[in-house]
N, C-alpha and C positions, 0 to 999 in steps of 0.2 A: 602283269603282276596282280594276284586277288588281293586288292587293300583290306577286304574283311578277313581274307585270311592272316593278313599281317599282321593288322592291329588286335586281333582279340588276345595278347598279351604283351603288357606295357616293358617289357623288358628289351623286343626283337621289333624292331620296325626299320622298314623299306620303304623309301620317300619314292613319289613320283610327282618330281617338280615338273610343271608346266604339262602334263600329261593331258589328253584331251579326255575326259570320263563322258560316258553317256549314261543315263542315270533313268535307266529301264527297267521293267521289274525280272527280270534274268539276272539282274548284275548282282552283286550283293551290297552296293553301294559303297560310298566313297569317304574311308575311313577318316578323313581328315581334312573335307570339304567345310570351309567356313561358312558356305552357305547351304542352306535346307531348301530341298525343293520341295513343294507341294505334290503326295502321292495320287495319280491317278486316281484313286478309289474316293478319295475324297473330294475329287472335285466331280465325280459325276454324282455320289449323293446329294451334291448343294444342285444339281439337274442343269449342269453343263453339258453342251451338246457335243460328241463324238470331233466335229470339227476344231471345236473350244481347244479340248484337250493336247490334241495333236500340234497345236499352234503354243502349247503351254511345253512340252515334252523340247519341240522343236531346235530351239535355242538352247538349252541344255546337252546339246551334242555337239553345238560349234562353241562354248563358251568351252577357258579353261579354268580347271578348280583350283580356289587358291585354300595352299597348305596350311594350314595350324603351326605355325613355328614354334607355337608358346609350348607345345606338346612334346617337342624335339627335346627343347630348352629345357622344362622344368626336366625329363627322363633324362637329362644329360647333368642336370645341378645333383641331384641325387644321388649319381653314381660317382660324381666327383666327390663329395661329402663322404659318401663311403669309403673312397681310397684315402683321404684324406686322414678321416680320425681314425681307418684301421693302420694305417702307417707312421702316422704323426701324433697317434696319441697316444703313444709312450711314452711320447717326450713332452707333449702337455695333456696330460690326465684333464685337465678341467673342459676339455671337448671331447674326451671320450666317455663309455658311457656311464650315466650315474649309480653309483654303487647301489643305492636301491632307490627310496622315492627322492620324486626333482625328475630335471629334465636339460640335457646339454646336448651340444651340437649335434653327436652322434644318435642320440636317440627321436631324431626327425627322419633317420635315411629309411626306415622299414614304413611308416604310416606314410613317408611319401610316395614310396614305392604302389604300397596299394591305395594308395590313392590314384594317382594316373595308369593305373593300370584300371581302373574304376572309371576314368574318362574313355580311356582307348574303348573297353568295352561297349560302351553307350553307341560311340560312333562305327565302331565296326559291324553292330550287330542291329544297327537301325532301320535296316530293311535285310530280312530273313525269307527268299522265296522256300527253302527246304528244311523242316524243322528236324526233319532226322538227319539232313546234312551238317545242322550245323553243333547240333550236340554229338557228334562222329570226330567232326575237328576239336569240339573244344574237351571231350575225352582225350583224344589224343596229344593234345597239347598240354594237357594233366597230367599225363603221364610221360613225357619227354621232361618237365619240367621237374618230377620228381625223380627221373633218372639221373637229371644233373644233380640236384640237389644232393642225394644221397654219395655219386661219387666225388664232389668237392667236399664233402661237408662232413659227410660222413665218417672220415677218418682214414679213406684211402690215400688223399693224395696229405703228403705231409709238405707240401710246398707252403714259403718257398725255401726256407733255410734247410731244411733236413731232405736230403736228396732222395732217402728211403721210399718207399712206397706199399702199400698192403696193411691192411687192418685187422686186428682178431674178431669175429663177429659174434667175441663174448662181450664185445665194447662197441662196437658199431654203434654209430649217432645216427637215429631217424628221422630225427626233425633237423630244420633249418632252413635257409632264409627261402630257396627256391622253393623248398616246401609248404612254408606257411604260403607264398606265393602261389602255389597249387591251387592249394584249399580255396584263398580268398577268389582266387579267378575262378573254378571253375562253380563254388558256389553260384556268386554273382554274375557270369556267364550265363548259367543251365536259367535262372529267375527271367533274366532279361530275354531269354529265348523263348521260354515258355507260355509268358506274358507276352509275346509279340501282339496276338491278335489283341488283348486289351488297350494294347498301346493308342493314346489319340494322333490324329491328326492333325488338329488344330485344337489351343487351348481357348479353356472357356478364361474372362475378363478377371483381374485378381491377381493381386503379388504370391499369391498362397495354391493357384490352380496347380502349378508344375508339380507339386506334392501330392495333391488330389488324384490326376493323372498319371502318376506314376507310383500308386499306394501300394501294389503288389513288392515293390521292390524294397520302401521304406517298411511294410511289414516284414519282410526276409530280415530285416534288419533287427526289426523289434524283436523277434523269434532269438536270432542270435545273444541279442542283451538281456532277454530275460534268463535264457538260457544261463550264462555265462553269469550272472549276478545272482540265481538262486544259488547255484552250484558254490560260488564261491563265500556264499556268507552263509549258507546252510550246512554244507558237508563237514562231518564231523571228521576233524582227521586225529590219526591216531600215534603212539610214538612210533619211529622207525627207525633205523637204524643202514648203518650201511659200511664199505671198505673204503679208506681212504688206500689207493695205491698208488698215490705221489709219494709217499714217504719212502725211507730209506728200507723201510721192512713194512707190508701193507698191513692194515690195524681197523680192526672195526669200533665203533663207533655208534650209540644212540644217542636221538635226539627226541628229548621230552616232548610230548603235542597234549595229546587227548582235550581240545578244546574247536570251536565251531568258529567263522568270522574272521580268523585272525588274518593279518595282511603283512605281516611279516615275513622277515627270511625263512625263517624255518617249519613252520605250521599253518602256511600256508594252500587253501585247497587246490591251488594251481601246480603246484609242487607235487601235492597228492597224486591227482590223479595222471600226472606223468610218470610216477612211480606205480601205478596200480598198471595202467597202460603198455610201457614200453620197459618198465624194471627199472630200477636204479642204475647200474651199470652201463644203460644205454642215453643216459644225458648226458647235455655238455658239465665236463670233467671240470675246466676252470672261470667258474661262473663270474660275474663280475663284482660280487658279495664280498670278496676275498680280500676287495679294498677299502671296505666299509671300516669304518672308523672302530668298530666295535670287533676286527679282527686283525690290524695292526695300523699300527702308529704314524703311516708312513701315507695314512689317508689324506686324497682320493688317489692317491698312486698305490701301484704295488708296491708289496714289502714283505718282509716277516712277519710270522703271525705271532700276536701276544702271548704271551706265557701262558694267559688268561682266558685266551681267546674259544669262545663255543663252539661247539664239535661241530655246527653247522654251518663255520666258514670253511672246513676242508671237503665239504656235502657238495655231490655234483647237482648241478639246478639247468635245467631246458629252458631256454628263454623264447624260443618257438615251439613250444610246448602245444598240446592240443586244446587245450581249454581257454589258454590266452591265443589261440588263431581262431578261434571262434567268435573271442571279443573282435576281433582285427580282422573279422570278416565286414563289418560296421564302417573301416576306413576305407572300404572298396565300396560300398555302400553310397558312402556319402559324394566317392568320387566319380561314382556314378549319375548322381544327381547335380553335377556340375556339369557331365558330358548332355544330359539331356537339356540344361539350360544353351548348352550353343548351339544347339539341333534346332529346337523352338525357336529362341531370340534371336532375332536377324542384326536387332538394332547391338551398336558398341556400350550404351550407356544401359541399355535395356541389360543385358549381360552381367555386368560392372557390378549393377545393384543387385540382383539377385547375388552374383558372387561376394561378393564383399560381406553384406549383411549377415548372409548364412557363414560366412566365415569370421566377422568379428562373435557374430550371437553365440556359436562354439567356443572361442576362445575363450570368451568371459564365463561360458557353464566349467569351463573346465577349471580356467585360477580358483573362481569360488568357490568348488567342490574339493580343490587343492588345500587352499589356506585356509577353509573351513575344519579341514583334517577329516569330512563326511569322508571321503574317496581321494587319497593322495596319488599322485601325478606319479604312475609308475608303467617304466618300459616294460620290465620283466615279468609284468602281472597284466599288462597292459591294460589296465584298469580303465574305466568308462570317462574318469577327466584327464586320463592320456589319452584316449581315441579323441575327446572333445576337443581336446588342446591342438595336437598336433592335426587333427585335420582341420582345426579353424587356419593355424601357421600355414598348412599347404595352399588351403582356398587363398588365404591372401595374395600369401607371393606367387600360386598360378594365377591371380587376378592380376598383377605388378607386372608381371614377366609378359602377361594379354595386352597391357596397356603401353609398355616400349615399346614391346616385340610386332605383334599384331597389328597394333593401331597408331602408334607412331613411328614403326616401320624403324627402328633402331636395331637392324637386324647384326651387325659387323661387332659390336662389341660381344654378341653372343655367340658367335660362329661355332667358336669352340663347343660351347654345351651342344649346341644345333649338333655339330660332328661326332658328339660322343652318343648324344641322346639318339641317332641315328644308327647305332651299330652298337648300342649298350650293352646285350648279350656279350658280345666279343670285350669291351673292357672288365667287363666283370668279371668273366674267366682270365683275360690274359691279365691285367694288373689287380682287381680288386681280391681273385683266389690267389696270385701271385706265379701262376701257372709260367709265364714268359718268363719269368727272373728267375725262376724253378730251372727251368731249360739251360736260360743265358750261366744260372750256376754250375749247373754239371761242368761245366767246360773250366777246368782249372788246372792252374799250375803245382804242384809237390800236393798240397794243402786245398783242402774244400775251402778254407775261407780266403784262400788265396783267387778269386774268380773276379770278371768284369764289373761285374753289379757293386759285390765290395768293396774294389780300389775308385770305382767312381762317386759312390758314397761317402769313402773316405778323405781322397784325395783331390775330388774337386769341391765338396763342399765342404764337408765337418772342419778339414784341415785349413781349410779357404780363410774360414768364418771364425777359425779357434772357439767355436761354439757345437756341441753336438746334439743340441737342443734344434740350432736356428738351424745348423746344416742337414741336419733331416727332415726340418720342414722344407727349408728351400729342394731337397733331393725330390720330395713327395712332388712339391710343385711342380716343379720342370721335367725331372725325370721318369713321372709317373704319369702327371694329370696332363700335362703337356705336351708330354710327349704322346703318351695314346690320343690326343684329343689331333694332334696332327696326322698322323696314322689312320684313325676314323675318319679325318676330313678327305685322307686321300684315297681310302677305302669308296669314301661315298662319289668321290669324282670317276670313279674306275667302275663304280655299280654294283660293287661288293659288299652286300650284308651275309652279318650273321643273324637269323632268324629261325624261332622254333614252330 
C-alpha cells in the first residue's frame, strides 16, 4: 500500500500496523512513521563516507514503523462530532451551530478537519522523489473529492428522510464541506510539494527555527489572510435582493447593503461574493441565521419567523463559500506546521512544547480579538479569530490525544475513534450524509415512515426514555456513532478501507 498515496487526504486512510517500511529514496515515505530518519543527502553534505551511510539506511529495513495513533483518533473524534451535532442537534441547538458570532460544539468539526488533513499532508509528502507525480495524485484527488462533495451536497441525494433523488441545476449547491476540503488540500498540497527542495534537513538551534524552515508554507498562508481580510473589510457591497422559495407562493425580496466592513448577516462581503460567484440561487437555501434571535423567538432553535423579522433571515447564505475557504485555507496551514513538528522532533516533550504553545498562543489571539469585538469568533465568515481559535482547540486536544495515546500508550479507550478515524470517508458517506439510513428506509411497510431506522428510534429509545430529546441523543450515540465505529473496526480487521 503507497502510505503517501493514502495520507495526502485526512478524510481516507489505510493503516499498516506493524508493516516492515524501508525508507529509500524510491519510496515515497511513510506517512505516519513516528520516527524521522535522517535523509541520505544530508548526511553525505556533513562528509560522511559512502560506508557511513549504508550502515545508517541499514536498520531502517529491519526496524518496524510505529503508527501515529493520535492521527487515527483525533480523524475519528471529528467525524463523530459531526454525526453528533448534525443528528442531535435538533434536539439540543446549543451544540449545534452558532447562529452567527460565538462558537459551539459544532463549529470545531470543519477547522478540525483541515487541520489534520494539514498534518496528514506534512507526513505524506515528506519525501517526494517525483514532483510531477506527485501533483498528478494530488490533482486527482482534488478532483474525486469535489465529485463527492458536489453529489452529497449538492442537492442530489435528499437522504436520509426524503427517499427522492435528483436536483434542478437552477439550484444546485457548489460549495460544501468535501469541497472547502478540496481547496484547502490541494492548496496546501501543491505549496508543500513544490517547496520540497527548500525543505531542511536538519534544524538550525531555536524554539522559533521550524518556522523559519518552513517560511514558504507560512507565507501561503499569509497570502491567503491578507487576501481574505482586504476583501472582506474593503469590498463595497451593494443592495441585492433575491426569491425566497420556501414560502407558500415564492416572493422576492431586497436587502438594503450599500456599505463597506460590515460583518454582519446581511452585507456582508463573504455573502457578496458568493452571490457575484455562484448566483444567489446556488447557496445553501437554509442558512443557520434563520435561528438568530433577530428572526424568531424560538432562539438558538429553529422556529417561526417574527412578524418583524428582516428579509435577510429567509436569504440563502454558503457557509463554504469561496472567500471564507480561503480564510480556512490558514487551518490546513497551521495543521501543517504541526505535521512538520513530528517529522523534526524525535523527543515526546520536544513535540509537546512546540504543540501546546502554538496552540494555547492561537487560542488566546483569537478570545481577544472575540471579546474585543476587533474580529468576532465567526464559523460562517470564518473569520481570522475563528481560524485562531479553533486551531488553537485542535492543537491542544491533538496534543492531549499524543499524550494518552502515543506516549502513554492508552490506546483501548480510543479504539473506537482509531476505527472510525480509519475508514472516515466511509462514516461520513454512510452515517454523517445519512446514505445507509437513506437505504435502510426505502424498505418499508404501507407508509415511508413506517421503515427499520424509525421504529428503532422510536421504539427503543424516545419510547424507552419518555424523552425525545434524550432518546435521540442516546439513538445518535449507539445507533450511529457506535455502531459505525464497530463496523469500521471490523472493516479494519478484514483490510477494508475506503480511500480517495
Amino acid at each position: 500500500m503507497d502510505e503517501a498515496k493514502r495520507m495526502e487526504e485526512g478524510l481516507s486512510s489505510t493503516p499498516q500496523n506493524g508493516e516492515l517500511k524501508q525508507e529509500i529514496e524510491k519510496t515515497n515515505g511513510d506517512g505516519d512513521s513516528i520516527e524521522h530518519d535522517r535523509d541520505t543527502r544530508s548526511t553525505t553534505q556533513e562528509g560522511e563516507s559512502t560506508r557511513q551511510i549504508v550502515e545508517q539506511e541499514q536498520p531502517l529495513v529491519k526496524q518496524k514503523t510505529k503508527r501515529v495513533a493520535t492521527l487515527d483518533a483525533f480523524r475519528g473524534l471529528t467525524i463523530v462530532l459531526m454525526v453528533l451535532v448534525d443528528d442531535a442537534g435538533g434536539a439540543y441547538p446549543q451544540i449545534d451551530h452558532s447562529p452567527w458570532n460565538g462558537c459551539t460544539l459544532a463549529d470545531f468539526v470543519m477547522p478540525f478537519f483541515l487541520f489534520i488533513v494539514g498534518v496528514a499532508i506534512a507526513l505524506a509528502l515528506k519525501r517526494i522523489p517525483r514532483v510531477k507525480d506527485a501533483v498528478k495524485k494530488i490533482i486527482l484527488r482534488t478532483l474525486k473529492l469535489l465529485f463527492w462533495g458536489v453529489l452529497l451536497q449538492g442537492g442530489y441525494s435528499h437522504a436520509p428522510d426524503d427517499l427522492s433523488y435528483g436536483v434542478d441545476m437552477r439550484f444546485i449547491r457548489w460549495c460544501g464541506i468535501l469541497q472547502r476540503i478540496a481547496l484547502v488540500y490541494c492548496v496546501v498540497a501543491l505549496i508543500e510539494t513544490y517547496t520540497n527542495k527548500l525543505r531542511p534537513y536538519t534544524l538550525k538551534p531555536g524554539h522559533l527555527s521550524i518556522f523559519s524552515a518552513y517560511r514558504w508554507q507560512w507565507f501561503g498562508g499569509f497570502v491567503a489572510f491578507v487576501i481574505y481580510m482586504v476583501t472582506t473589510f474593503s469590498l463595497y457591497v451593494p443592495d441585492w435582493s433575491f426569491v425566497d422559495y420556501n414560502s407558500y407562493e415564492p416572493k422576492r425580496y431586497t436587502v438594503q447593503c450599500g456599505i463597506r466592513g460590515h460583518l454582519g448577516p446581511a452585507c456582508n462581503a463573504v455573502g457578496y461574493v458568493d452571490r457575484q460567484v455562484w448566483g444567489v440561487n446556488h447557496l445553501y437555501s437554509q442558512p443557520v441565521w434563520t435561528r438568530s434571535s433577530a428572526c424568531t423567538l424560538s432562539s438558538p432553535a429553529e422556529g417561526h419567523f417574527r412578524k418583524n423579522a428582516p428579509s435577510w433571515c429567509r436569504a440563502p447564505f454558503e457557509p463554504e463559500g469561496l472567500l471564507s475557504s480561503i480564510s480556512a485555507i490558514l487551518s490546513g496551514i497551521i495543521g501543517i506546521h504541526y505535521g512538520h513538528v513530528l517529522i523534526h522532533f524525535k523527543g515526546h516533550s520536544e513535540r509537546l512544547k512546540q504543540w501546546l504553545s502554538l496552540g494555547f498562543f492561537l487560542l488566546i489571539i483569537g478570545i481577544i480579538l472575540h471579546f474585543t469585538d476587533a474580529i468576532p469568533i465567526n464559523k460562517q465568515l470564518y473569520s481570522f479569530s475563528y481560524v485562531c481559535f479553533t486551531a488553537g482547540a485542535a492543537g491542544i486536544v491533538f496534543s492531549v490525544f499524543y499524550l494518552l495515546i502515543d506516549i502513554w500508550d492508552l490506546r483501548t479507550p480510543f479504539l473506537l475513534l482509531e476505527w472510525i478515524g480509519m475508514n472516515a470517508m466511509l462514516v461520513f458517506v454512510m452515517a454523517a450524509q445519512g446514505i445507509f439510513a437513506a437505504f435502510v428506509n426505502g424498505w418499508y411497510y404501507k407508509d415511508p415512515d413506517n421503515s427499520l431506522v424509525n421504529w428503532i428510534q422510536n421504539h427503543v429509545f424516545i419510547n424507552v426514555w419518555h424523552s425525545e430529546r434524550l432518546g435521540t441523543l442516546l439513538y445518535v450515540i449507539f445507533a450511529e456513532i457506535t455502531f459505525w465505529g464497530v463496523v469500521a473496526g471490523i472493516f479494519h480487521k478484514l483490510g477494508i478501507y475506503w480511500k480517495l
